[in-house]
C-alpha positions in Angstrom: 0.0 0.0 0.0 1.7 3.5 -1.3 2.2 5.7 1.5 0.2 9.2 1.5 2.0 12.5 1.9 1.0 15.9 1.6 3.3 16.2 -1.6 0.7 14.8 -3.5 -2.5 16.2 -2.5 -4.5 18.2 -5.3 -6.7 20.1 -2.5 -6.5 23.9 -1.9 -4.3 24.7 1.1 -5.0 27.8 2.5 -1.2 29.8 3.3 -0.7 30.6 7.1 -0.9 34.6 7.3 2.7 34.8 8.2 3.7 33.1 4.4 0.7 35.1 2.9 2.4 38.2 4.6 5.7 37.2 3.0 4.8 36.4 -0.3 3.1 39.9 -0.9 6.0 41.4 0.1 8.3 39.8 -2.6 5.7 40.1 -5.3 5.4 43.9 -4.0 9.3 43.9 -4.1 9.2 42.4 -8.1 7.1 45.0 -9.0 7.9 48.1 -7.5 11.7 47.8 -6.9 12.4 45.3 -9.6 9.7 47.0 -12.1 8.9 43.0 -13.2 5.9 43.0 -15.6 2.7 41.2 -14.1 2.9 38.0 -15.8 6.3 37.5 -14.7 5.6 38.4 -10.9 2.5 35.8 -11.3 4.9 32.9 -12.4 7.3 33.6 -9.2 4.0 33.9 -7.2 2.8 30.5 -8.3 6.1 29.1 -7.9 6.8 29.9 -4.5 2.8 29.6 -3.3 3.4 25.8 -4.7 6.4 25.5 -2.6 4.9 26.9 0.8 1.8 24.8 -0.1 4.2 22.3 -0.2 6.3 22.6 2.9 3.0 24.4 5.4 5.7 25.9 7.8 7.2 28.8 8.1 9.0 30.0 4.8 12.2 30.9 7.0 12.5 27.6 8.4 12.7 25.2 5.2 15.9 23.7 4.5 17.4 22.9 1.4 16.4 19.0 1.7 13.1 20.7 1.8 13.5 22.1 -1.3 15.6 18.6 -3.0 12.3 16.5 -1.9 9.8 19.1 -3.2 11.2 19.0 -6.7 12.5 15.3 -6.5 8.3 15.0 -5.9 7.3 17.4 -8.6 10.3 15.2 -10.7 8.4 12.0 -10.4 4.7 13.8 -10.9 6.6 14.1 -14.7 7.6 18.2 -14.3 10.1 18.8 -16.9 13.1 19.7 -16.5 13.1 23.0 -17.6 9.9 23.7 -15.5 11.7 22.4 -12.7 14.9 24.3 -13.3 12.5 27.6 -13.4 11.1 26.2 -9.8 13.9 26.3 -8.3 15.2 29.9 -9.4 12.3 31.6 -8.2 12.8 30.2 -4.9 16.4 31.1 -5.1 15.1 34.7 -5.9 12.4 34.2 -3.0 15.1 33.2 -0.3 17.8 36.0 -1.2 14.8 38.6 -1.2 14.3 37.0 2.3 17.8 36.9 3.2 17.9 40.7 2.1 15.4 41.5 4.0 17.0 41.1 7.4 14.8 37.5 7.8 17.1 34.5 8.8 17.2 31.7 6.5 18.4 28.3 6.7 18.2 26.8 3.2 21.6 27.3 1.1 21.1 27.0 -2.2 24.8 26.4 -3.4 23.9 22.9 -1.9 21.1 22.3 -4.6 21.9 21.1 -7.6 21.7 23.1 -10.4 19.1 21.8 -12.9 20.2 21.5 -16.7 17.9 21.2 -19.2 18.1 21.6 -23.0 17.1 24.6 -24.6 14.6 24.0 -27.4 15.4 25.5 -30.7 12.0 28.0 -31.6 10.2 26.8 -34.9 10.8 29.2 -37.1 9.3 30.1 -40.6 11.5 30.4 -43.7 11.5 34.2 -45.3 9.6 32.7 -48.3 7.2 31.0 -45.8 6.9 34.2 -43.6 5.8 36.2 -46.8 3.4 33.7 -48.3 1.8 34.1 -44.8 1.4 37.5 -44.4 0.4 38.0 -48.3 -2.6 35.6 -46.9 -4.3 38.1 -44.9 -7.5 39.3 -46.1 -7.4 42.7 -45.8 -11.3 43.4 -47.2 -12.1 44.3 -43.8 -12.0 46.3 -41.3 -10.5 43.5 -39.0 -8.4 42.0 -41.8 -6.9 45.9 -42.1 -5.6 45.5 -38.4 -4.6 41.7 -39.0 -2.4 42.6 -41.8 -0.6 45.6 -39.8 -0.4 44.3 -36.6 1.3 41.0 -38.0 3.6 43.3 -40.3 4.8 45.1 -37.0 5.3 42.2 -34.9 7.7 40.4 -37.9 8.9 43.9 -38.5 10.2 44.8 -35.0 10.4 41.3 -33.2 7.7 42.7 -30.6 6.9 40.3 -27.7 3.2 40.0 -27.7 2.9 42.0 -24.2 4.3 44.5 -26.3 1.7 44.8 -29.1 -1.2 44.7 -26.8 0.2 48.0 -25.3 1.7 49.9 -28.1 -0.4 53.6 -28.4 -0.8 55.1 -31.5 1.7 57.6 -30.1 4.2 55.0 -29.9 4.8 55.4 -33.7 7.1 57.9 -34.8 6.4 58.0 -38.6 8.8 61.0 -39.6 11.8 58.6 -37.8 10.1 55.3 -38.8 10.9 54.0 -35.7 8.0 52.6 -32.8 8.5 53.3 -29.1 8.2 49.6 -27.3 8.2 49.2 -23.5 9.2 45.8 -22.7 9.8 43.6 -20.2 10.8 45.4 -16.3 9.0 48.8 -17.9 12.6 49.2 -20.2 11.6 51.8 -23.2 13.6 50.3 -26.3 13.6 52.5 -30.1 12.8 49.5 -32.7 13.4 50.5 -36.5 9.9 50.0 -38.7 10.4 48.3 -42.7 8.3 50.9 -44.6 5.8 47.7 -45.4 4.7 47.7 -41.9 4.4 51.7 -41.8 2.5 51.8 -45.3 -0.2 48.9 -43.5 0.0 51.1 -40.4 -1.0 54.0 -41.9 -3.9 52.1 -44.0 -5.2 50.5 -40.8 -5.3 53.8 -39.0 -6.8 55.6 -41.8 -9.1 53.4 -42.9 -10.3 50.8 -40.0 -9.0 51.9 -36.5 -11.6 54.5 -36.0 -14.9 52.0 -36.8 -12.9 49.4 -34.5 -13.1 52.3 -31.9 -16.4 53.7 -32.3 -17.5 56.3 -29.9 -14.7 54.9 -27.2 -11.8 57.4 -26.6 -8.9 55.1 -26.9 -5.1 55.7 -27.4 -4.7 51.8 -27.8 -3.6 51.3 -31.4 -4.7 47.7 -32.2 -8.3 47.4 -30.9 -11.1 44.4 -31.5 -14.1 44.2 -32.9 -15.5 45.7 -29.7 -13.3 48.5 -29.7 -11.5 47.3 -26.6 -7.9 46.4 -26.2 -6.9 42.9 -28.0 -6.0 39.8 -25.7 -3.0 37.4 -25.7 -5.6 35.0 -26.1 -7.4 36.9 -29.1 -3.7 37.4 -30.9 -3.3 33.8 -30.6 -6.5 33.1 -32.4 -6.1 35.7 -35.5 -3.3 34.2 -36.2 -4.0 30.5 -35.8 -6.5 31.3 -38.2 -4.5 33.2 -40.9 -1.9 30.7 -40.6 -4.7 27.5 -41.2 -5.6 29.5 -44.3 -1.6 30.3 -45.4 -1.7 26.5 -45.7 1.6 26.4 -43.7 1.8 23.3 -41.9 3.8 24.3 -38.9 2.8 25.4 -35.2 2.6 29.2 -35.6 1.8 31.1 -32.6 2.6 35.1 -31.8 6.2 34.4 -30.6 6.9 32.8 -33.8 7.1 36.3 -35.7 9.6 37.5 -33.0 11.3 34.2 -33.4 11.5 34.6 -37.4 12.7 38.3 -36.8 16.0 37.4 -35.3 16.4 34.4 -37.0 16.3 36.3 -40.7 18.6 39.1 -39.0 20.8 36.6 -38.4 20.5 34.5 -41.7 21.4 38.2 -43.7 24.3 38.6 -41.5 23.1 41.0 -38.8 25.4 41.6 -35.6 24.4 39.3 -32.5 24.6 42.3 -30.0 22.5 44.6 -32.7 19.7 41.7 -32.8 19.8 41.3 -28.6 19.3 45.5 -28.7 16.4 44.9 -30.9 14.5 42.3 -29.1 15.2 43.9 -25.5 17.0 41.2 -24.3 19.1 42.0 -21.1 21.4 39.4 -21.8 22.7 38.1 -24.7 22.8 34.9 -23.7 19.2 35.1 -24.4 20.1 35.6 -27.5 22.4 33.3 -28.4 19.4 30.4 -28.8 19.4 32.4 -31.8 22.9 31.1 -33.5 21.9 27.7 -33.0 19.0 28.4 -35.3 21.5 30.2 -37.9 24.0 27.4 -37.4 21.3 24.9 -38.8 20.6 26.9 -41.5 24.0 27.6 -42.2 24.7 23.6 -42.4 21.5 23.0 -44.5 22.6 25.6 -47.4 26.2 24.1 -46.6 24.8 20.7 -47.0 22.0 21.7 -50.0 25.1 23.3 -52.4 28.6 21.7 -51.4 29.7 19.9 -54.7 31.6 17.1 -51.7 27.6 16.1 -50.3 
């Protein structure tokens, strides 16, 4: 007969008002000192509350074999590894904000092992593939208008979809064709815009944006039907859509066109640092994923024209 423990349990346990007291703290830490964005302050929030669900005592008073057995656990619930590996650097972040914070700690995490997973190559669209895409969209409508120059902007400028929901129609600057992007931690990055995307821009606003809006005073530039602001959820769906009717066969989803705009930048023979300045990445070992995808490319033309192959 299995033994039960608490690791496994799939009922709601309520945090004790001293780890509840804690956890808002951090989270109000990430966002006002740290100036995280709010999806990324919810993912450390769900991590840690997992954890404290986990361990019910006092946050201060785990150890790191409480940590080893509460991912060892989550190991054999099949986590990944890469799920796993972010589990257990929130908690890292969690403890030092603790630690920082004058609270004594007794978990050390230089005594937990590091967990290595491998980073998955994005799939990417070839240039030909990217343009037989975007020369899908209908543009007969009102909504195909802001389809056609939303998806133009976010191949464009590599724009995270966080990013497009946001953008104001202030945020272009059409006499520098450039578009002002605030990314992730609130950081305001200049992103160069191909004339294409300014010439659908400029159609969509003329021609569309204002029925979209109606009566509704809005600075937003891409709106719905509704004339509210678009969802992550409703970007996914437009372009699920176009891309069924592109008859690509290949998972496309919003991150794909930011995916496909460093990758090409990289394929012409763009500078690695200029393309991690572009994207808003704070490190360029972010980046790098990138070079793997050129190096396959690289070794695919290398193999497709080499007279020795």
């Amino acid at each position: 007969m299995t033994k039960k423990t608490k690791k496994t349990k799939k009922t709601k346990i309520e945090l004790n008002k001293h780890n509840h007291a804690l956890l808002n703290n951090f989270c109000f830490h990430l966002q006002v000192e740290k100036g995280l964005s709010e999806n990324t302050i919810t993912s450390y929030r769900f991590d840690v509350t997992q954890f404290l669900e986990y361990y019910l005592k006092d946050a201060e008073t785990a150890t790191e074999k409480d940590i080893i057995n509460f991912l060892v656990d989550l190991q054999q619930m099949h986590q990944t590894h890469k799920s796993l590996a972010r589990k257990r650097s929130s908690l890292k972040i969690f403890y030092d904000f603790l630690k920082d914070d004058a609270i004594p700690i007794r978990v050390d995490f230089s005594k937990i092992p590091t967990i290595k997973y491998d980073q998955t190559i994005p799939d990417i669209l070839s240039v030909r593939q990217m343009k037989r895409l975007l020369a899908s969209i209908d543009t007969s409508s009102n909504l195909g208008l802001r389809n056609k120059a939303m998806l133009e902007l976010m191949y464009a400028c590599g724009l995270r979809v966080s990013e497009v929901i946001g953008l104001s129609i202030h945020d272009i600057f059409w006499q520098e064709e450039v578009v002002r992007v605030f990314g992730k931690g609130k950081k305001v990055r200049m992103v160069p815009v191909a004339k294409t995307a300014l010439r659908c821009l400029k159609d969509y606003i003329n021609n569309s944006r204002r029925q979209l809006r109606q009566e509704k005073q809005t600075d937003i530039l891409f709106l719905n039907r509704l004339g509210n602001k678009l969802t992550r959820m409703g970007i996914w769906k437009i372009i699920d859509k176009i891309a069924k009717n592109s008859g690509i066969d290949k998972d496309i989803s919003p991150h794909t066109f930011r995916h496909c705009f460093a990758t090409h930048l990289l394929e012409a023979g763009a500078n690695l640092r200029m393309v991690q300045m572009l994207l808003g990445h704070a490190s360029i070992n972010t980046t790098q994923v990138y070079t793997n995808i050129d190096s396959t490319y690289i070794s695919t033309q290398h193999r497709k024209y080499h007279p020795r192959y």
